[in-house]
mmJSON file of the N, C-alpha and C atoms, coordinates in Angstrom:
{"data_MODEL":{"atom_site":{
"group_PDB":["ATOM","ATOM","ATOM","ATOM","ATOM","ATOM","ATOM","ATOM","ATOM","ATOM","ATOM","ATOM","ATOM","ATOM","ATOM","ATOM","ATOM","ATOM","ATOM","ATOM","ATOM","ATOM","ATOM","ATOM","ATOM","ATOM","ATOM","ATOM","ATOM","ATOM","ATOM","ATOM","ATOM","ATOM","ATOM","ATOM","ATOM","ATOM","ATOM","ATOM","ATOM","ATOM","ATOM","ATOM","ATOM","ATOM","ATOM","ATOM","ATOM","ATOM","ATOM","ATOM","ATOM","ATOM","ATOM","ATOM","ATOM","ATOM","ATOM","ATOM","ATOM","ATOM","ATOM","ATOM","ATOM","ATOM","ATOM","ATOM","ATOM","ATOM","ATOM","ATOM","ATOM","ATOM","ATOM","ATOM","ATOM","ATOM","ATOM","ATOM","ATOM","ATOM","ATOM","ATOM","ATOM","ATOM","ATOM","ATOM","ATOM","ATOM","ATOM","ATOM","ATOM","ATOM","ATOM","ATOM","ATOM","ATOM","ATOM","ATOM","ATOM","ATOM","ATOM","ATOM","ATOM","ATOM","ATOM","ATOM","ATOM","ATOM","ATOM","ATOM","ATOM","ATOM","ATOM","ATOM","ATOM","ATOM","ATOM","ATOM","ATOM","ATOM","ATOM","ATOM","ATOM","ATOM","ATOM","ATOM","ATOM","ATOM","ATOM","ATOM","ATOM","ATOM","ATOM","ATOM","ATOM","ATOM","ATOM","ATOM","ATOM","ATOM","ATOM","ATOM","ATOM","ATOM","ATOM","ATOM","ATOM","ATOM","ATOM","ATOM","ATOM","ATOM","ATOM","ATOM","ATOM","ATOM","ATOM","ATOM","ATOM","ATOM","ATOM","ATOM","ATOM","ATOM","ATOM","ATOM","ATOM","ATOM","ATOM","ATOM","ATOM","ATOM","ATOM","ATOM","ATOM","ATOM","ATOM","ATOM","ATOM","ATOM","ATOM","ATOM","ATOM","ATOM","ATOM","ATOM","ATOM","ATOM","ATOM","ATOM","ATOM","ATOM","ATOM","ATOM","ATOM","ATOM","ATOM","ATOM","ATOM","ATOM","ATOM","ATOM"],
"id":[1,2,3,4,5,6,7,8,9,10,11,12,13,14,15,16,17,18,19,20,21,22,23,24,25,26,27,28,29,30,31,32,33,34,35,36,37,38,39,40,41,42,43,44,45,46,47,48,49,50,51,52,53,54,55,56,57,58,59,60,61,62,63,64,65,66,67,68,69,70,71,72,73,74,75,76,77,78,79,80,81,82,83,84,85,86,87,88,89,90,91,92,93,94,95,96,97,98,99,100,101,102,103,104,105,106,107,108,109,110,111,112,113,114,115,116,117,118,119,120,121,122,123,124,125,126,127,128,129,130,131,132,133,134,135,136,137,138,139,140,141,142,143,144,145,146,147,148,149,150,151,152,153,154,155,156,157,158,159,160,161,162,163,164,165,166,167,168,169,170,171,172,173,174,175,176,177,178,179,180,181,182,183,184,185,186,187,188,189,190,191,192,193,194,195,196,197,198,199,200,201,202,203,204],
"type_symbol":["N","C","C","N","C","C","N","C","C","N","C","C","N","C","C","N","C","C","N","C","C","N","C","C","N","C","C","N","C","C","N","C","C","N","C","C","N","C","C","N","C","C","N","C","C","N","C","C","N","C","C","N","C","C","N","C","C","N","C","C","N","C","C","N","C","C","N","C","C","N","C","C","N","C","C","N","C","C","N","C","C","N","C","C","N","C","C","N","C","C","N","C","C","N","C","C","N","C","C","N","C","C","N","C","C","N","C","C","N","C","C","N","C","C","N","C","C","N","C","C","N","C","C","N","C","C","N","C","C","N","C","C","N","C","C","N","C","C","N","C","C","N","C","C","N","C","C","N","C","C","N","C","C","N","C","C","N","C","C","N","C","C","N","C","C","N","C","C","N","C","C","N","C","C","N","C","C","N","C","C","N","C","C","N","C","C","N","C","C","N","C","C","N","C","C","N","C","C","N","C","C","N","C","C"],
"label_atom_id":["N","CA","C","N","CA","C","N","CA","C","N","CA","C","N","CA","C","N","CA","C","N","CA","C","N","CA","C","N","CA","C","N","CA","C","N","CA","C","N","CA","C","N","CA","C","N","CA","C","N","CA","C","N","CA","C","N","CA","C","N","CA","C","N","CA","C","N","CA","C","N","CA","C","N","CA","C","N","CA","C","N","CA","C","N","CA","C","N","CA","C","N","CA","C","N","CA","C","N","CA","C","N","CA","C","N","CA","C","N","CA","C","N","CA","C","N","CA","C","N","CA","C","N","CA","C","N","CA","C","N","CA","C","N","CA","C","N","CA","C","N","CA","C","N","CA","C","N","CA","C","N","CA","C","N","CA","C","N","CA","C","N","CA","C","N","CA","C","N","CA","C","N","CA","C","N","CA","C","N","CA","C","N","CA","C","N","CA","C","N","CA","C","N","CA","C","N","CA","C","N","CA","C","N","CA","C","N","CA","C","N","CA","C","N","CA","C","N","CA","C","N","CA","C","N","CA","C","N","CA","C","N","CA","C","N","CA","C"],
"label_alt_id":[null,null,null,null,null,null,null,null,null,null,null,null,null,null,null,null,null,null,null,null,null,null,null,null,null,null,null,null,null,null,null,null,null,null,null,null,null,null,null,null,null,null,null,null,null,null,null,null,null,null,null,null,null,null,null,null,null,null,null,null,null,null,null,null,null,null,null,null,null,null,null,null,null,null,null,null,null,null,null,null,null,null,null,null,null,null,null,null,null,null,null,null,null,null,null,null,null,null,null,null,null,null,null,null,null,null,null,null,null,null,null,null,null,null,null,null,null,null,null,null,null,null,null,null,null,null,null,null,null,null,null,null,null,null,null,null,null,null,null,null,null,null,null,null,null,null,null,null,null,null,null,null,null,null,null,null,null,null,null,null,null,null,null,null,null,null,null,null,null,null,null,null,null,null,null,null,null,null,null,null,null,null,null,null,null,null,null,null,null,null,null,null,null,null,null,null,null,null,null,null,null,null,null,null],
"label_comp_id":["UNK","UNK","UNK","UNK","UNK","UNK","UNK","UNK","UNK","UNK","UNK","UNK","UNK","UNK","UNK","UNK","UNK","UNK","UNK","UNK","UNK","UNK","UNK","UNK","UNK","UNK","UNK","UNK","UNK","UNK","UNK","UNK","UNK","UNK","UNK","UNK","UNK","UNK","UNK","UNK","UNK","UNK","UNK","UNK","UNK","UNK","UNK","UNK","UNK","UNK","UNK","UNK","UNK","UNK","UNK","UNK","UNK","UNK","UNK","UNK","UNK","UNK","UNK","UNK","UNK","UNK","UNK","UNK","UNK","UNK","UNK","UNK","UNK","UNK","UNK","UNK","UNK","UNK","UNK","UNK","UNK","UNK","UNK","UNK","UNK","UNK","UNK","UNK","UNK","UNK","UNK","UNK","UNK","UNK","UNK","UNK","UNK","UNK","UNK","UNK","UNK","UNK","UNK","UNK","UNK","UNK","UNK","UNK","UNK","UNK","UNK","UNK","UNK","UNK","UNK","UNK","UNK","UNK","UNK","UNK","UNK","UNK","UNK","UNK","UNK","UNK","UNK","UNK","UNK","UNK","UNK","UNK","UNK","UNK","UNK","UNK","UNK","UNK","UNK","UNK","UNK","UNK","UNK","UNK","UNK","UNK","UNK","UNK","UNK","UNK","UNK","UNK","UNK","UNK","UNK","UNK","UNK","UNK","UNK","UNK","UNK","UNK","UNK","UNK","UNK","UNK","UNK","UNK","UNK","UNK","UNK","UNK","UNK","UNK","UNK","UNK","UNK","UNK","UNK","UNK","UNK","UNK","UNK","UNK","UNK","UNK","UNK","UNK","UNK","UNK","UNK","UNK","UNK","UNK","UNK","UNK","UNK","UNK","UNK","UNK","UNK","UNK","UNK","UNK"],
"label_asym_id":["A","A","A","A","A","A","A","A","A","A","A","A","A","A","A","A","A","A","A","A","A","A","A","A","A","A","A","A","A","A","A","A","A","A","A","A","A","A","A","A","A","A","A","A","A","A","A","A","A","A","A","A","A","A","A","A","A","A","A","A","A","A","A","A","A","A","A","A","A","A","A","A","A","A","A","A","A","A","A","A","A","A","A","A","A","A","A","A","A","A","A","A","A","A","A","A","A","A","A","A","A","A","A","A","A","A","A","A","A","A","A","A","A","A","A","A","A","A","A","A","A","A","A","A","A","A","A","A","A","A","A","A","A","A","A","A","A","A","A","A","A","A","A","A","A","A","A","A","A","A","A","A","A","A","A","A","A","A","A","A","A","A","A","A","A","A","A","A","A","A","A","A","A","A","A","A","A","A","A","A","A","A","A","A","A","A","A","A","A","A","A","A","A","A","A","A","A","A","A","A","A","A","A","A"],
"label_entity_id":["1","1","1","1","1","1","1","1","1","1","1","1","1","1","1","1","1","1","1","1","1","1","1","1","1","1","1","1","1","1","1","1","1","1","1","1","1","1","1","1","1","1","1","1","1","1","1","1","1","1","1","1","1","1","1","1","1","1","1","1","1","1","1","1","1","1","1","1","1","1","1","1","1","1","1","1","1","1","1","1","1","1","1","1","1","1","1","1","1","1","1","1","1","1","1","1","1","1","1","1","1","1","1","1","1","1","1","1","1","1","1","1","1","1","1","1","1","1","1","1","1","1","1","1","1","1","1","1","1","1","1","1","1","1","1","1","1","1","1","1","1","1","1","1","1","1","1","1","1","1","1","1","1","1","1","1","1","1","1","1","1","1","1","1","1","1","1","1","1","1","1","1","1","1","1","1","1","1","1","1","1","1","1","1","1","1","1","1","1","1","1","1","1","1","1","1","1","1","1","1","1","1","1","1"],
"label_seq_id":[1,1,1,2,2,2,3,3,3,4,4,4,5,5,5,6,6,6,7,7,7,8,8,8,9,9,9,10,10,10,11,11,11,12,12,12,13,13,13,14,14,14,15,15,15,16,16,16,17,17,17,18,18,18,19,19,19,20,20,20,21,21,21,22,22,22,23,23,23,24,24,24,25,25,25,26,26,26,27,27,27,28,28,28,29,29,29,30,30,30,31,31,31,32,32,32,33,33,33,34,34,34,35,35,35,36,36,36,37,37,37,38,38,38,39,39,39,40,40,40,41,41,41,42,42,42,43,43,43,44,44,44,45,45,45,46,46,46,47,47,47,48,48,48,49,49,49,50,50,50,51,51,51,52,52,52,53,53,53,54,54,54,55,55,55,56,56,56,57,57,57,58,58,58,59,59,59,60,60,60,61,61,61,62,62,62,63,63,63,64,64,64,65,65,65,66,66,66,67,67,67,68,68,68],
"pdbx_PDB_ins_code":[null,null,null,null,null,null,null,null,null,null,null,null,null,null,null,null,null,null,null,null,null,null,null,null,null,null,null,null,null,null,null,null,null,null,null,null,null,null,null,null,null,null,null,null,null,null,null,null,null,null,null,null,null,null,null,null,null,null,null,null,null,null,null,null,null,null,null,null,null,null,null,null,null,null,null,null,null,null,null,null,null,null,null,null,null,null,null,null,null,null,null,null,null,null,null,null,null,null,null,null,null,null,null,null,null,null,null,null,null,null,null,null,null,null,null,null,null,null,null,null,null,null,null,null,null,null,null,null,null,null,null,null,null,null,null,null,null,null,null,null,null,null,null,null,null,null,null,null,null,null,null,null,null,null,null,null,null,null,null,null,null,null,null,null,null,null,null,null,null,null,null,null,null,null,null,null,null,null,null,null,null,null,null,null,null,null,null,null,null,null,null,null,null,null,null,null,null,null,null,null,null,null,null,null],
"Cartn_x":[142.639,143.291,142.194,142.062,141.572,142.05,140.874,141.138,140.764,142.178,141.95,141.083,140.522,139.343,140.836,139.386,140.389,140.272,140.934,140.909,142.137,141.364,142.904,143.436,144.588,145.685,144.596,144.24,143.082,141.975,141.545,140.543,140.482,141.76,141.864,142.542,143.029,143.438,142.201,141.415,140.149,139.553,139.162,138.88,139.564,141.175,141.631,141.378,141.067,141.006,139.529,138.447,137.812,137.211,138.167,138.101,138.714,139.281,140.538,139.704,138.912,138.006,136.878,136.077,135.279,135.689,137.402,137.601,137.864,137.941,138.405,137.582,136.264,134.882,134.721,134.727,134.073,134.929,136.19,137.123,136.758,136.83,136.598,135.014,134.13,132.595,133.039,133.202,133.221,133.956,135.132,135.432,135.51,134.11,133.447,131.804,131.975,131.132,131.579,133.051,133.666,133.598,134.504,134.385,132.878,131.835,130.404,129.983,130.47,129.802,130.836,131.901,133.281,132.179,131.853,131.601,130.321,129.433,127.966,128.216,129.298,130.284,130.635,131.277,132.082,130.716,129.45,128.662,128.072,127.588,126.76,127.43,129.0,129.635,129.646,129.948,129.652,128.501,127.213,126.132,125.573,126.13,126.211,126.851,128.174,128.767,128.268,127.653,126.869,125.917,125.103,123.999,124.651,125.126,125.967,126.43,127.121,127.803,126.529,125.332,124.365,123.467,123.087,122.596,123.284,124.686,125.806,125.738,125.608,125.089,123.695,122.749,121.397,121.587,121.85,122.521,122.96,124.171,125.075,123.685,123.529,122.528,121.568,121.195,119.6,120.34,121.66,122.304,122.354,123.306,123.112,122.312,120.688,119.533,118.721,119.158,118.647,119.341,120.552,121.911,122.244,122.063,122.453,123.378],
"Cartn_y":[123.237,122.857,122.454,121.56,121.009,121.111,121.304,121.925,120.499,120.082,118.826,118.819,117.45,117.655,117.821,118.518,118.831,119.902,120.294,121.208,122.105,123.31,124.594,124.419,125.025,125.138,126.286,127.199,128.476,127.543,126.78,125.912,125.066,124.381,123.322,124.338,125.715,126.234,126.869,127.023,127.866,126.571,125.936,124.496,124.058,124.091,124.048,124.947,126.192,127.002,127.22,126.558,126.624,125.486,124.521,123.765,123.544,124.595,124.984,126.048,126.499,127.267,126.352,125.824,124.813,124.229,123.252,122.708,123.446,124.735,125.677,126.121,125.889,126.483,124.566,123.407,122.561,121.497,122.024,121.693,121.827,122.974,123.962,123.285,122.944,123.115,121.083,120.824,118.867,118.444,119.084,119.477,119.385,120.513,120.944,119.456,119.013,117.919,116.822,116.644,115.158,115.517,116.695,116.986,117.264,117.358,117.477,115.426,114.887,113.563,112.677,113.047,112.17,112.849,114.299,114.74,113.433,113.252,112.862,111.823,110.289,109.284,109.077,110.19,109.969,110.363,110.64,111.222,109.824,109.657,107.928,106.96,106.439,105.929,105.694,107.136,107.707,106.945,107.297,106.861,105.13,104.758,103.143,102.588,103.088,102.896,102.817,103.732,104.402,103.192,102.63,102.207,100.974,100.011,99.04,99.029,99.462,99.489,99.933,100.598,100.427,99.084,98.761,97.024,96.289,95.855,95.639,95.393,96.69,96.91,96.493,96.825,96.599,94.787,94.171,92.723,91.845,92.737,92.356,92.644,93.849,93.799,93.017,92.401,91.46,90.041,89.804,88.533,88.32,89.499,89.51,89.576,90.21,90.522,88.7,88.215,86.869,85.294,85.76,84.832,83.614,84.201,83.149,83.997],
"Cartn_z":[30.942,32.169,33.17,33.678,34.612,36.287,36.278,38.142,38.879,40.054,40.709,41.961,42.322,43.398,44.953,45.831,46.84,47.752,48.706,49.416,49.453,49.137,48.782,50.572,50.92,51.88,53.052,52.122,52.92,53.627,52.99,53.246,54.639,54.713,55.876,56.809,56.656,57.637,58.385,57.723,58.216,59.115,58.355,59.327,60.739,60.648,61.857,62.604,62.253,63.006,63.932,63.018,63.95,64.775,64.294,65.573,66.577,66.303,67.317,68.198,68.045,69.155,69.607,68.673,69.234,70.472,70.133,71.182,72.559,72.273,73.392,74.598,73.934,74.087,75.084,74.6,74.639,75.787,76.1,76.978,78.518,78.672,79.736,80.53,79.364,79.882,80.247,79.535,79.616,81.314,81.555,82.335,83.795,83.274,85.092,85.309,83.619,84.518,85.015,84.387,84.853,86.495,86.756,88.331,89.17,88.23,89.137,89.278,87.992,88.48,89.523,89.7,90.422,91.848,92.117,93.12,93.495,92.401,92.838,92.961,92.128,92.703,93.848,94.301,95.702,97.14,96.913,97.369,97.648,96.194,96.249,96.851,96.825,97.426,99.337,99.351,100.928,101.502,100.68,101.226,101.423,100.315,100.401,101.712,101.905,102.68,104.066,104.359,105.712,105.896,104.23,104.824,105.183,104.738,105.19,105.965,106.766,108.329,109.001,108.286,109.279,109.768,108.929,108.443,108.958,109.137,109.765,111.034,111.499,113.162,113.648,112.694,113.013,113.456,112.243,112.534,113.753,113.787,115.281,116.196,116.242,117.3,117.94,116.541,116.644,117.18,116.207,117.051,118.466,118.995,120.324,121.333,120.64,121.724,121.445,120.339,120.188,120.622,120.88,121.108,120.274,118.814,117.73,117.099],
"occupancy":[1.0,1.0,1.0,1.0,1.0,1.0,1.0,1.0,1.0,1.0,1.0,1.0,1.0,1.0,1.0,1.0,1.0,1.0,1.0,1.0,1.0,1.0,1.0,1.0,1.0,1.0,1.0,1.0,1.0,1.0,1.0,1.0,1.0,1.0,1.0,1.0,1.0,1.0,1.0,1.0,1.0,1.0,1.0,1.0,1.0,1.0,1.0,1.0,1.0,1.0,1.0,1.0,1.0,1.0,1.0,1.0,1.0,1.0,1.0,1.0,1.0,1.0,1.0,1.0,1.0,1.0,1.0,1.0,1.0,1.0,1.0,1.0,1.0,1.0,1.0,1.0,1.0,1.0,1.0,1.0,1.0,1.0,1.0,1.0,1.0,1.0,1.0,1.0,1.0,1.0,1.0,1.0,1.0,1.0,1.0,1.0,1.0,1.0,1.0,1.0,1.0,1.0,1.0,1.0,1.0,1.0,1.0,1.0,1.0,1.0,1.0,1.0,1.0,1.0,1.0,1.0,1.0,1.0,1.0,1.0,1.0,1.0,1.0,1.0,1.0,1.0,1.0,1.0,1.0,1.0,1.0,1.0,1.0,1.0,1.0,1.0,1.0,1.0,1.0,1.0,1.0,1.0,1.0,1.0,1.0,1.0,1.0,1.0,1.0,1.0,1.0,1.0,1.0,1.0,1.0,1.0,1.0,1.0,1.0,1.0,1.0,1.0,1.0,1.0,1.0,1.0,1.0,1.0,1.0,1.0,1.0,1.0,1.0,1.0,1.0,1.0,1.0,1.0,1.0,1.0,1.0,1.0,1.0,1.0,1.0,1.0,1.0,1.0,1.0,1.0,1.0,1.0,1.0,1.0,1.0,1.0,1.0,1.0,1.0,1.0,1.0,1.0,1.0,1.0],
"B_iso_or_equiv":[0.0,0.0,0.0,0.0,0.0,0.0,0.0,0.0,0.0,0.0,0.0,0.0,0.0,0.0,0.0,0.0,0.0,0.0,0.0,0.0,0.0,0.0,0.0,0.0,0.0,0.0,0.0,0.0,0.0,0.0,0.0,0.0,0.0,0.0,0.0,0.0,0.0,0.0,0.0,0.0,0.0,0.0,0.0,0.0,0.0,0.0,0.0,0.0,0.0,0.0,0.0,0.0,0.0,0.0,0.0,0.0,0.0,0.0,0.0,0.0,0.0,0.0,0.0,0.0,0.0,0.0,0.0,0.0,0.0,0.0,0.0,0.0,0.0,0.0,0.0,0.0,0.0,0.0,0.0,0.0,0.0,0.0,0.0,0.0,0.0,0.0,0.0,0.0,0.0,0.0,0.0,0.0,0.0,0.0,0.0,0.0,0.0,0.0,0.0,0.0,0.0,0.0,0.0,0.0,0.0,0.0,0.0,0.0,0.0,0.0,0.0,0.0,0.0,0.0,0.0,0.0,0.0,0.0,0.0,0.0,0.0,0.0,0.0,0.0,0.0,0.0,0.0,0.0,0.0,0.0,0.0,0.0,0.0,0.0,0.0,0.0,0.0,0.0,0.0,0.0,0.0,0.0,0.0,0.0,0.0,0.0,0.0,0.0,0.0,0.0,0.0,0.0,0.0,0.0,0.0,0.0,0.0,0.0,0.0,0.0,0.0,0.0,0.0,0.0,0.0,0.0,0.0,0.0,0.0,0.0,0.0,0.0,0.0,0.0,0.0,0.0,0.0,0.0,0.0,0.0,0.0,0.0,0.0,0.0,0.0,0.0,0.0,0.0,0.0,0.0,0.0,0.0,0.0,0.0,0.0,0.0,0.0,0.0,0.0,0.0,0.0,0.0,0.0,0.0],
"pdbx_formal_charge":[null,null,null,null,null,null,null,null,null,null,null,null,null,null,null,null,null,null,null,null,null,null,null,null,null,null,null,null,null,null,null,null,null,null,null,null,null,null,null,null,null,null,null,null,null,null,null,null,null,null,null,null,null,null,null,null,null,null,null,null,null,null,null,null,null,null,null,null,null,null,null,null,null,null,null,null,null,null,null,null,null,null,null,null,null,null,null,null,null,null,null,null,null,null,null,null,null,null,null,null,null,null,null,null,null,null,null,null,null,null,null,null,null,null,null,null,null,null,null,null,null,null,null,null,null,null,null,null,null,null,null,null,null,null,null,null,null,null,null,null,null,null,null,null,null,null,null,null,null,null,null,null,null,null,null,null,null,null,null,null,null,null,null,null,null,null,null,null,null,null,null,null,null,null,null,null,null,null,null,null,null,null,null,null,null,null,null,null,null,null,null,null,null,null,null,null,null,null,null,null,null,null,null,null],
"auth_seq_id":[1,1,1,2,2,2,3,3,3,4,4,4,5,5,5,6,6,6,7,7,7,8,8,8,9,9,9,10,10,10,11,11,11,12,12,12,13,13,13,14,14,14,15,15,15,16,16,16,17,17,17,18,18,18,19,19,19,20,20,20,21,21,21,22,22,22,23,23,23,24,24,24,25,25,25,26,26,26,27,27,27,28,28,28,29,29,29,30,30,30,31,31,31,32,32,32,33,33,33,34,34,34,35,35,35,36,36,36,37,37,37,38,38,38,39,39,39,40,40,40,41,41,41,42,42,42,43,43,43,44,44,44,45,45,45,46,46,46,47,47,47,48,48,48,49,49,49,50,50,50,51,51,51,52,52,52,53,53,53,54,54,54,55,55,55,56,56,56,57,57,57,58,58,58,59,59,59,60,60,60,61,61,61,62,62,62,63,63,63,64,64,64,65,65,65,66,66,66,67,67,67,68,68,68],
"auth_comp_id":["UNK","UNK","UNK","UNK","UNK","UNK","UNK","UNK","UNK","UNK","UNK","UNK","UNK","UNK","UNK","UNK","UNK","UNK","UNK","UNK","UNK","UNK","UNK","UNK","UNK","UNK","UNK","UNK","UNK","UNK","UNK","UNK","UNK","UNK","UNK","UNK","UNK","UNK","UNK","UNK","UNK","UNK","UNK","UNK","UNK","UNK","UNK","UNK","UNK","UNK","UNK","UNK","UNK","UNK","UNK","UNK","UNK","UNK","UNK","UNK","UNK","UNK","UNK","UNK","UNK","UNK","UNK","UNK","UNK","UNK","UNK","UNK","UNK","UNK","UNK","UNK","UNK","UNK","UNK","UNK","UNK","UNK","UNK","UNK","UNK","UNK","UNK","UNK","UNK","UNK","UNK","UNK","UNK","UNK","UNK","UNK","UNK","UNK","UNK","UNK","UNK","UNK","UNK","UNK","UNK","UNK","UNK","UNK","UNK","UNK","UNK","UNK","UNK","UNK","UNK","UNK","UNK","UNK","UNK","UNK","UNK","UNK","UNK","UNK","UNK","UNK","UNK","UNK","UNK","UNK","UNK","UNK","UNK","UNK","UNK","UNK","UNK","UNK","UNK","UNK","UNK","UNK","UNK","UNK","UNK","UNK","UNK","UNK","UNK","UNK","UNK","UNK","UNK","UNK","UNK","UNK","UNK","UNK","UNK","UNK","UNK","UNK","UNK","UNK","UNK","UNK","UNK","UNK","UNK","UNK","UNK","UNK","UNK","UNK","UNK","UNK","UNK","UNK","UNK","UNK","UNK","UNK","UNK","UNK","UNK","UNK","UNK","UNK","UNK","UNK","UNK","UNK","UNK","UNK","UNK","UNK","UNK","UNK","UNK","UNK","UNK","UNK","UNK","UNK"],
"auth_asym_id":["A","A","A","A","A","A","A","A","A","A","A","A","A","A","A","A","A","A","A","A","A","A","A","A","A","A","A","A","A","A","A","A","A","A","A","A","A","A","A","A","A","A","A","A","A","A","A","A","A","A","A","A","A","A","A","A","A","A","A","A","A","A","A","A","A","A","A","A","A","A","A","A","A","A","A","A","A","A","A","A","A","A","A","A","A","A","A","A","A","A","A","A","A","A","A","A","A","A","A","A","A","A","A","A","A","A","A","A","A","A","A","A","A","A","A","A","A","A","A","A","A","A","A","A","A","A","A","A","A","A","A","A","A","A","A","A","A","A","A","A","A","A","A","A","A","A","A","A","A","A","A","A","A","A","A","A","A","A","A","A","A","A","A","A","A","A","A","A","A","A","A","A","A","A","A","A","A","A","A","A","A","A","A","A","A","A","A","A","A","A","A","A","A","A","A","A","A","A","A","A","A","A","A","A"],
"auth_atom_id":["N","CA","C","N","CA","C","N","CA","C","N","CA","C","N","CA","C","N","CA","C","N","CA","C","N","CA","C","N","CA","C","N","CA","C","N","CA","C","N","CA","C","N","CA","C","N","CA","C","N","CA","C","N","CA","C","N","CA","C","N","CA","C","N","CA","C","N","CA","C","N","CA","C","N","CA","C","N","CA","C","N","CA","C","N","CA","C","N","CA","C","N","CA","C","N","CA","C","N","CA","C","N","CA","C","N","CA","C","N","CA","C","N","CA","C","N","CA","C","N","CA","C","N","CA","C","N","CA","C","N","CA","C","N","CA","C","N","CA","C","N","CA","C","N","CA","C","N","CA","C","N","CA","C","N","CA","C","N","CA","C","N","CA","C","N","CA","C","N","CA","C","N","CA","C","N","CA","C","N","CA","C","N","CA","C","N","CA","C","N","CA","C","N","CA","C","N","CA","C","N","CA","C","N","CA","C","N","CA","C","N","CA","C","N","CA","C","N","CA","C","N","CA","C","N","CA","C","N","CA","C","N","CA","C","N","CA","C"],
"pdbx_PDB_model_num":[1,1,1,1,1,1,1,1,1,1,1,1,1,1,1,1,1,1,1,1,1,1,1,1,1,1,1,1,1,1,1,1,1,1,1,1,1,1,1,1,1,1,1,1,1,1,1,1,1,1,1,1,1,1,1,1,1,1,1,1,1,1,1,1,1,1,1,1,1,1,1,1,1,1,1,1,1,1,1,1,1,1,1,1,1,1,1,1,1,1,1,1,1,1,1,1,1,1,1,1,1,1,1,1,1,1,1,1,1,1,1,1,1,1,1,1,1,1,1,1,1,1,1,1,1,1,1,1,1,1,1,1,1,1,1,1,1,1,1,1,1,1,1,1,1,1,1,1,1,1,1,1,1,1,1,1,1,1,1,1,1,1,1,1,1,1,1,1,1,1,1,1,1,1,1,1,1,1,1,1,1,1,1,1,1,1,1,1,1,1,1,1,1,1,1,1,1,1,1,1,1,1,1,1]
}}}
């Protein structure tokens, strides 16, 4: 009798199972960095912003002290 290639039922359950903690473990941590880089995004954003409406002004300014 010949034994077929393959994976016994014990086999792929053990497997799900531990990637069923892996992912449990790997969820949680992925996570807290999407929300640390959206933070450092919305940070860099901020700051672009600032410098542009500063430049902006610096601009207007020079127009008006030059009258062009």
């Amino acid at each position: 009798m010949s034994r077929s290639k393959g994976f016994t039922l014990v086999e792929l359950m053990i497997t799900i199972a531990i990637i069923t903690v892996l992912a449990g473990i790997a969820i949680p941590a992925f996570s807290h960095y999407i929300i640390e880089a959206e933070g450092t995004s919305q940070k860099a954003n901020s700051e672009t912003s600032y410098r542009e409406n500063r430049a902006e002004a610096i601009m207007a300014e020079h127009r008006e002290s030059t009258g062009r």
